[in-house]
C-alpha positions as CSV (number, residue, x, y, z in Angstrom):
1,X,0.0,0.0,0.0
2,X,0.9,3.3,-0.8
3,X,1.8,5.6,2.7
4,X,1.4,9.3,3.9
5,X,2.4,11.0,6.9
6,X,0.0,12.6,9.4
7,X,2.3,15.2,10.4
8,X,5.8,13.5,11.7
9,X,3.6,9.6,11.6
10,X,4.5,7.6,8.5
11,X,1.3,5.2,8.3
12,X,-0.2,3.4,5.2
13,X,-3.0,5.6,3.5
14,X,-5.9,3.8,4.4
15,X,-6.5,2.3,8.0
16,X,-9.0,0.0,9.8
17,X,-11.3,1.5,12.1
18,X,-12.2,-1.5,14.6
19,X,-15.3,0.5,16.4
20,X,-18.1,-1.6,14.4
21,X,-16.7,-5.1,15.4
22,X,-17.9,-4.5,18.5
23,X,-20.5,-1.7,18.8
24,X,-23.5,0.4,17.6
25,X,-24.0,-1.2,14.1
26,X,-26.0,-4.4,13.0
27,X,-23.5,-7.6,13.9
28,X,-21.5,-5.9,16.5
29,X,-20.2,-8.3,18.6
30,X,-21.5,-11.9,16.9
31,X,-17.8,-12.7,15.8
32,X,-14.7,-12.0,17.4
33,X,-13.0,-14.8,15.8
34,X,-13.8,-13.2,12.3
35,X,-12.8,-9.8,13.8
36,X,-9.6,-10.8,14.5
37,X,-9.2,-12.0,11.2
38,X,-9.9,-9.0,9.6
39,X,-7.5,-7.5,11.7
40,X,-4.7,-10.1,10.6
41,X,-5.8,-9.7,6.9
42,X,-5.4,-5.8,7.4
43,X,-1.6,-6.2,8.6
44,X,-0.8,-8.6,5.4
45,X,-2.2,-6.2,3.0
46,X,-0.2,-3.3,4.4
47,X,-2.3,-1.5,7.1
48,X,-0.6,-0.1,9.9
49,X,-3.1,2.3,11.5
50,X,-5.6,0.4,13.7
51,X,-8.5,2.9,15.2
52,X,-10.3,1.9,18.7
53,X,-11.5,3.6,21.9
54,X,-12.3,2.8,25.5
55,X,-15.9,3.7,24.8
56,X,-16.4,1.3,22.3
57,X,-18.3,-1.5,24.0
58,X,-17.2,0.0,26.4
59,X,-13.6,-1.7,26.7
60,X,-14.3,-4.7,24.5
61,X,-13.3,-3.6,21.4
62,X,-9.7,-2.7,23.0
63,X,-9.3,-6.3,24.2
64,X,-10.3,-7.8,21.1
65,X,-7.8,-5.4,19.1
66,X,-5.3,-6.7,21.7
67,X,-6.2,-10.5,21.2
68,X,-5.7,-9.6,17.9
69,X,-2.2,-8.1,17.9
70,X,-0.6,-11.2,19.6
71,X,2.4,-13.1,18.2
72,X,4.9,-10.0,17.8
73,X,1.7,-8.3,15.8
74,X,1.9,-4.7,18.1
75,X,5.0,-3.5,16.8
76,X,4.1,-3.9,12.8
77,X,0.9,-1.4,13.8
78,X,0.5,2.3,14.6
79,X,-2.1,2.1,17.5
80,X,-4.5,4.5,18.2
81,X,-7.4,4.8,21.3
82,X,-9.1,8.1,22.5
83,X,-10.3,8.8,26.3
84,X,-12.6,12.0,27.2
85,X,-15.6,10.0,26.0
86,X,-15.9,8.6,29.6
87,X,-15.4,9.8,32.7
88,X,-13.1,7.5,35.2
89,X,-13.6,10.2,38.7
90,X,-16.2,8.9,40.0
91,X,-15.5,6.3,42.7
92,X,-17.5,3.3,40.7
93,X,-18.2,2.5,37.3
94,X,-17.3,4.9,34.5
95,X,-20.2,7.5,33.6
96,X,-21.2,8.5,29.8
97,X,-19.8,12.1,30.0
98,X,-17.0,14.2,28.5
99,X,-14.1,14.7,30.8
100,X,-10.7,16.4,29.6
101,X,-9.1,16.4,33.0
102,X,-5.9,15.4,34.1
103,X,-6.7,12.8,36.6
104,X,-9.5,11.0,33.8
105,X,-6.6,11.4,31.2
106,X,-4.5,9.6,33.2
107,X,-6.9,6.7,34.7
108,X,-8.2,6.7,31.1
109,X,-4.9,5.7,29.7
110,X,-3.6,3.1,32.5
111,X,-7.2,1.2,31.1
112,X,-6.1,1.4,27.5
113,X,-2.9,0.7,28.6
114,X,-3.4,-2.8,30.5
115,X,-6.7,-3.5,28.1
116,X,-4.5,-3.5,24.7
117,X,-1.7,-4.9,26.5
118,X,1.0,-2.4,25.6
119,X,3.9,-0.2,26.8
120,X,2.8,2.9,25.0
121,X,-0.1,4.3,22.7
122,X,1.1,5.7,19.1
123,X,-1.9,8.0,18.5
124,X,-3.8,8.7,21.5
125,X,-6.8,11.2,20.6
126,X,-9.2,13.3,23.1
127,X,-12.5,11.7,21.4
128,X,-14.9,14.7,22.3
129,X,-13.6,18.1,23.8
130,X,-14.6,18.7,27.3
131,X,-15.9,22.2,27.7
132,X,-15.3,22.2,31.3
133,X,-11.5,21.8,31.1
134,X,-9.1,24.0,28.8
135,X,-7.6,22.5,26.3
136,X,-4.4,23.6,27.2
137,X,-4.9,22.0,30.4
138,X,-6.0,18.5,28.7
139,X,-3.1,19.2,25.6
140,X,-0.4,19.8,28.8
141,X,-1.1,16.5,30.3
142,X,-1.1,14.5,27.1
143,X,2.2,16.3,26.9
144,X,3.9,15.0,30.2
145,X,2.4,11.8,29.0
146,X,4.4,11.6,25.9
147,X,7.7,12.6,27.9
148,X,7.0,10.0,30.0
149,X,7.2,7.4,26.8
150,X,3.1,6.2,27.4
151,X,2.1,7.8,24.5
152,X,4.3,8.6,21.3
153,X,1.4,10.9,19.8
154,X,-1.6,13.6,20.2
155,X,-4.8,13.8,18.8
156,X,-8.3,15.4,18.3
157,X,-11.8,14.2,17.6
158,X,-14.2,16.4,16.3
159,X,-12.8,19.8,17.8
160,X,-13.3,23.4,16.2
161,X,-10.8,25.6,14.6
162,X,-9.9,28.0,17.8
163,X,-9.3,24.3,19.9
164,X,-7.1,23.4,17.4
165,X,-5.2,26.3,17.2
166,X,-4.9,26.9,21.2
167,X,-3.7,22.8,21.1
168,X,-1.5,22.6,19.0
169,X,0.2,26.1,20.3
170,X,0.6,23.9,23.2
171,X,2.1,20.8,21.7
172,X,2.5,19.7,18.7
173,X,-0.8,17.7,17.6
174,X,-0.4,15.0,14.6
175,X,-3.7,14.0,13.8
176,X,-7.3,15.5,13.4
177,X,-10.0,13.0,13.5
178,X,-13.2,14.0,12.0
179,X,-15.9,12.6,9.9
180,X,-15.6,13.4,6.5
181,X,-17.0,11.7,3.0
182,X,-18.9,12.0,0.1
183,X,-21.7,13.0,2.0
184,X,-20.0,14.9,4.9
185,X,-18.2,17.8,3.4
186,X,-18.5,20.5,6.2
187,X,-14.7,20.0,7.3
188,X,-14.1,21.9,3.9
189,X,-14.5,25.0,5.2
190,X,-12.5,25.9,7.7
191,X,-11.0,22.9,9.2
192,X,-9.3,21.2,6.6
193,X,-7.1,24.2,5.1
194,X,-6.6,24.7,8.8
195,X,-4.7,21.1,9.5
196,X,-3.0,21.7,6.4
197,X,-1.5,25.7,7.5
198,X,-0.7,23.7,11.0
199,X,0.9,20.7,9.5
200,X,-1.4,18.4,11.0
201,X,-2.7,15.3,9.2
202,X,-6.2,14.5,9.0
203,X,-8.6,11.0,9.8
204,X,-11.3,10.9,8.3
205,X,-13.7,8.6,10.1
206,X,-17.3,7.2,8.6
207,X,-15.4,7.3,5.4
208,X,-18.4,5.0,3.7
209,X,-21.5,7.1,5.1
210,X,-22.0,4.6,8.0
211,X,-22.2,2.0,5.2
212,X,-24.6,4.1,3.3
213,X,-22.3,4.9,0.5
214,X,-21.5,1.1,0.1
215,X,-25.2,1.2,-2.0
216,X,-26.3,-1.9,0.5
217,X,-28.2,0.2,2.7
218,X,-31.6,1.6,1.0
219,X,-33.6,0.9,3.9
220,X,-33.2,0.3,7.8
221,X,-35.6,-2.5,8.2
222,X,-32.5,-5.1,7.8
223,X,-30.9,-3.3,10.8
224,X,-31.1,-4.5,14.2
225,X,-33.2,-2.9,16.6
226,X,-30.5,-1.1,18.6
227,X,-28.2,-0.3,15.3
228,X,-27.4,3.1,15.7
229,X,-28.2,4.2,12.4
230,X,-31.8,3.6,13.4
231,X,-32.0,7.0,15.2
232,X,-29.6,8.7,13.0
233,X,-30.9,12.1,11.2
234,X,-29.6,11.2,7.9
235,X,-31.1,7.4,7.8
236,X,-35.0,8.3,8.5
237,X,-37.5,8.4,5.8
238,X,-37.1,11.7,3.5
239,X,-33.8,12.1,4.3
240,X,-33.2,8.5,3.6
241,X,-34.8,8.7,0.2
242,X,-33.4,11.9,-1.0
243,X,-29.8,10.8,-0.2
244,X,-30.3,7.6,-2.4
245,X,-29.1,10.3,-5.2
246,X,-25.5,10.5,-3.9
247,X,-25.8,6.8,-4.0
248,X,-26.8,6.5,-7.3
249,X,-23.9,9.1,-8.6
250,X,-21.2,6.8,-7.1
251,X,-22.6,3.6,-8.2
252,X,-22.7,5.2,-12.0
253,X,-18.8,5.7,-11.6
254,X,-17.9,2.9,-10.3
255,X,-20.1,1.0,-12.8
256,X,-17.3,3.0,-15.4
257,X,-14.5,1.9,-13.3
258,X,-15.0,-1.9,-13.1
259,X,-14.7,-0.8,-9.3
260,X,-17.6,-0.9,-6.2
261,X,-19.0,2.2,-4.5
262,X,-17.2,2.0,-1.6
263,X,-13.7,1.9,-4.0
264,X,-14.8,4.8,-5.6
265,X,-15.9,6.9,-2.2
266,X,-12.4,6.4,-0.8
267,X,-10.5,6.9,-3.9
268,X,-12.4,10.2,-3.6
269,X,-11.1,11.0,-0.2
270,X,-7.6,9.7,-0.9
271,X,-7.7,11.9,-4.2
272,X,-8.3,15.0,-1.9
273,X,-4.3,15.6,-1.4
274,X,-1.6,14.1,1.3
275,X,-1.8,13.8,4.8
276,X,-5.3,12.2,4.6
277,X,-5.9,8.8,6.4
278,X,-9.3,7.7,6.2
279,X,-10.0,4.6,8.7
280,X,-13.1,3.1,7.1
281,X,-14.1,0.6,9.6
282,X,-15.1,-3.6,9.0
283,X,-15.7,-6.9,10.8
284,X,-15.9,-9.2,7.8
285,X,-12.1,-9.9,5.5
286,X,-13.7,-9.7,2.2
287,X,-15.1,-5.9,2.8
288,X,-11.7,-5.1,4.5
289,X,-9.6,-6.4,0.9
290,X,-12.3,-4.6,-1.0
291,X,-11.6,-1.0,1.2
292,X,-8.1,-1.6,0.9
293,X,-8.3,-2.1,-3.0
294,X,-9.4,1.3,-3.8
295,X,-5.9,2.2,-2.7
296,X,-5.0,1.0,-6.7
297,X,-8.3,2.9,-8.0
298,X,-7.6,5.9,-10.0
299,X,-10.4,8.7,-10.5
300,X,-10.9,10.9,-13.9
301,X,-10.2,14.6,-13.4
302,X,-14.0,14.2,-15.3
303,X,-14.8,11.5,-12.6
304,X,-13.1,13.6,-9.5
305,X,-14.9,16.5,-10.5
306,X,-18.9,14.6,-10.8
307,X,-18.1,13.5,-7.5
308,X,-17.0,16.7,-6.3
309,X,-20.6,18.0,-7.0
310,X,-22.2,16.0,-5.1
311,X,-24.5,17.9,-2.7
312,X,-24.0,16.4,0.6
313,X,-26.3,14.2,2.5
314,X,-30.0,15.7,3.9
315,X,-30.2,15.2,7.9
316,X,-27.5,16.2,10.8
317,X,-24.5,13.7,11.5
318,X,-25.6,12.9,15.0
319,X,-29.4,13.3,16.4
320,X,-27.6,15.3,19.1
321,X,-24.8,17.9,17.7
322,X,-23.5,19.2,20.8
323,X,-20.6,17.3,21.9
324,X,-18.9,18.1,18.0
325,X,-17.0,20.9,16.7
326,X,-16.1,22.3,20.1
């Protein structure tokens, strides 16, 4: 596979996010053993960027990336977790909240830590800001934390353009995670010529629409009850039907390509310049070789620019936008 860098991180240009192995989606959580399969799959077709977090499951999906990375597997991958999703200050159980602070930073990490069953995290991102706590407090502490060797680098998820800024002035940050796709275009605006003027690379997560832009979803009636997509803005009835069309647009070009939908959606992102990782996410081997074969798929300036006009999807990103772009 061809590789970029996201900022000073040389990693191959298309990761694997792990989230949907074992939450929120349809199947979540049935197969492990077919999870970690993927995984190994991933690693002999050249990924190196693995994508989790301690909220996913919660925990599970960090111990089934760790299962997976057995056998002298860790040090062939760049790893990458988030914290801030979950709050660890309570004296029981996590609670479902943002929390930036020092002390959950560093409880959060000692979990990810002894859960993934390494000495260090490559990519360790604050999944959602914390308004409660400064950034430069959170981005100081992630800062001790790489001179103390536990994490080697610092990320964001889903943070606005003055966080950024007031971050990075505080250390170096390498990666900006954020949805982006065919039918998510809003980073276009201000945040991506912002990584770019910073030097920081971009992730762009949901890569595929939440499957939508794989053309297999038309309808949610296949989903299972708790599937998160059930409740999500962009999957309920008009919106549903009037983003069909972007659909339709990508199946036509990769019906021109010899390629599938998904192919052509990534090529897209990959074709939108360097320093852009997008981590779309799999449980089953034979969609993971078919995401990491659009690495080989090259768009049409004509092609680039159809796509290009797509208008974006109808319906928010999340039923509840407050905890993005902070």
């Amino acid at each position: 596979m061809k590789h970029t860098r996201l900022a000073g991180l040389d990693v191959a240009r298309i990761g694997l996010g792990c989230m949907s192995m074992s939450a929120y989606y349809t199947g979540a959580g049935t197969d492990d053993a077919e999870a970690i399969r993927t995984i190994h799959r991933a690693l002999d077709l050249g990924v190196t960027l693995l994508d989790t977090a301690e909220i996913y499951g919660p925990y599970a999906n960090e111990e089934l990336v760790a299962r997976a990375l057995t056998g002298g597997r860790r040090e062939h991958v760049v790893l990458a977790t988030k914290f801030g999703a979950l709050s660890h200050r309570g004296d029981g159980d996590a609670v479902s909240e943002t929390d930036g602070s020092p002390a959950n930073i560093r409880k959060a990490l000692d979990g990810s830590l002894r859960r993934l069953a390494t000495d260090h995290i490559d990519l360790y991102y604050q999944h959602r800001v914390d308004p409660g706590t400064p950034i430069e407090e959170t981005v100081g502490t992630l800062a001790e934390l790489v001179q103390e060797g536990k994490i080697r680098h610092i990320g964001l998820s889903e943070a606005a353009p003055d966080t950024i800024r007031r971050a990075h002035a505080t250390h170096p940050i390498t990666a900006l995670q954020t949805e982006y796709s065919l039918w998510t275009r809003d980073v276009e605006a201000e945040l991506l010529p912002l990584v770019r003027e910073l030097g920081i690379g971009f992730v762009p997560y949901s890569p595929l629409g939440r499957g939508f832009l794989t053309g297999t979803v038309r309808t949610t009636d296949t989903l299972d009850a708790d599937d998160f997509r059930k409740k999500n803005p962009r999957f309920t009835d008009e919106n549903l039907r009037q983003n069909l069309r972007i659909v339709d647009e990508v199946e036509a070009v990769a019906g021109e390509l010899g390629a599938t939908p998904a192919q052509v959606a990534i090529a897209w992102l990959l074709a939108q310049g360097e320093g852009i990782v997008p981590i779309p996410g799999t449980k089953r081997v034979s969609r993971l070789e078919e995401n990491v074969a659009a690495d080989a798929v090259e768009l049409s300036p004509e092609q680039l620019a159809r796509l290009t006009a797509i208008v974006p999807a109808a319906g928010e990103r999340y039923a509840d936008m407050s905890s993005v772009n902070r």
